[in-house]
C-alpha positions as CSV (number, residue, x, y, z in Angstrom):
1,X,0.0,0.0,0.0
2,X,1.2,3.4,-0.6
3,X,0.0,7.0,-0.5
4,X,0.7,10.6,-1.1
5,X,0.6,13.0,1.9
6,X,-2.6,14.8,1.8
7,X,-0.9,18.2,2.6
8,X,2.8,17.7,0.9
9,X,1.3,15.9,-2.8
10,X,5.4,15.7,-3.9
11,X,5.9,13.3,-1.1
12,X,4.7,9.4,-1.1
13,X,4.5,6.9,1.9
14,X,4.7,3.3,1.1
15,X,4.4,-0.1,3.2
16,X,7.6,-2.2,2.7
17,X,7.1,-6.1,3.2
18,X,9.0,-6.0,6.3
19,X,6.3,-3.8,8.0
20,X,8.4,-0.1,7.6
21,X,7.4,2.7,5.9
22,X,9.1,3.9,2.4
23,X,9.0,8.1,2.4
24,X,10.2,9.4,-0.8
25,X,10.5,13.1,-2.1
26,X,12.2,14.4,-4.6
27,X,14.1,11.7,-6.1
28,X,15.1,11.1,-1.7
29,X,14.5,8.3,0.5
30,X,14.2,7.3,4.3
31,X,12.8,4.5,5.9
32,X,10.2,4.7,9.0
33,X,8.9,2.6,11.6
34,X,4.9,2.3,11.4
35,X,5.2,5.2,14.5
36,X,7.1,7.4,12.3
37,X,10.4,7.2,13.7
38,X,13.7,7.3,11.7
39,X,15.4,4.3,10.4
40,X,17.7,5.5,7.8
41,X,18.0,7.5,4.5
42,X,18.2,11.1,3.2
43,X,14.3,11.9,4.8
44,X,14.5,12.0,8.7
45,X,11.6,13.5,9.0
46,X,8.1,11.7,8.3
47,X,4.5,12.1,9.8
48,X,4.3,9.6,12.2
49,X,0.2,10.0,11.3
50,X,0.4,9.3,7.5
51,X,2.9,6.0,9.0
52,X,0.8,4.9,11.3
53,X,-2.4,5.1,8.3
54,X,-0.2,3.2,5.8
55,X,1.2,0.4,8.3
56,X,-2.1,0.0,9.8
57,X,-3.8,-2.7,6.9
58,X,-5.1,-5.7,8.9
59,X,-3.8,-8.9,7.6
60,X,-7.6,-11.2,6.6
61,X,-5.9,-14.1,7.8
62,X,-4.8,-13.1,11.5
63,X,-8.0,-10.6,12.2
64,X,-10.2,-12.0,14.6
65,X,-13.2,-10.4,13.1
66,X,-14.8,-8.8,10.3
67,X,-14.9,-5.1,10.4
68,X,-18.7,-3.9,10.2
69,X,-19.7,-0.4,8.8
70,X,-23.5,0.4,9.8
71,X,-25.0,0.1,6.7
72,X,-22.8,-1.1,4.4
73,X,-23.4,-4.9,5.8
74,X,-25.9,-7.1,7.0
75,X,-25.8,-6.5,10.3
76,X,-25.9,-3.0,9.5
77,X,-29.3,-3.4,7.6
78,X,-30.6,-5.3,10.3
79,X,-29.6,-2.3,12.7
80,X,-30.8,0.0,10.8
81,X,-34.4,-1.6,10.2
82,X,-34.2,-2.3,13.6
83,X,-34.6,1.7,14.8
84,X,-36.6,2.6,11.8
């Protein structure tokens, strides 16, 4: 997964396979931890926010339950006929 910062559109955050965050800018580099904190490269500085968004992508196989939007689901239909 990757992303551009919403405020700063020339830089890009992307989720490495080892679980880091890729920050690049300008033809530079640095790697994050999902927190936002410095591992190496030319960028030491990230938002630890925009990190935290683009390490944060639950794994199907290890979450213990289905994440339920009102609405969007069954048991958000049945809620929602439920108060109607």
């Amino acid at each position: 997964m990757s992303m551009t910062h919403p405020f700063d559109t020339d830089t890009t955050y992307e989720l490495l396979a080892d679980g880091n965050v890729r920050v690049s800018r300008e033809g530079k580099a640095g790697i994050f931890t999902g927190e936002g904190i410095y591992v190496s490269g030319d960028i030491r500085e990230a938002d630890p926010q925009v990190c935290n968004w683009v390490n944060n992508v639950p794994n199907p196989d290890t979450q213990q339950s289905v994440s339920r939007i009102a609405g969007r689901d069954d048991a958000g239909a049945k809620l929602v006929s439920h108060l109607s």
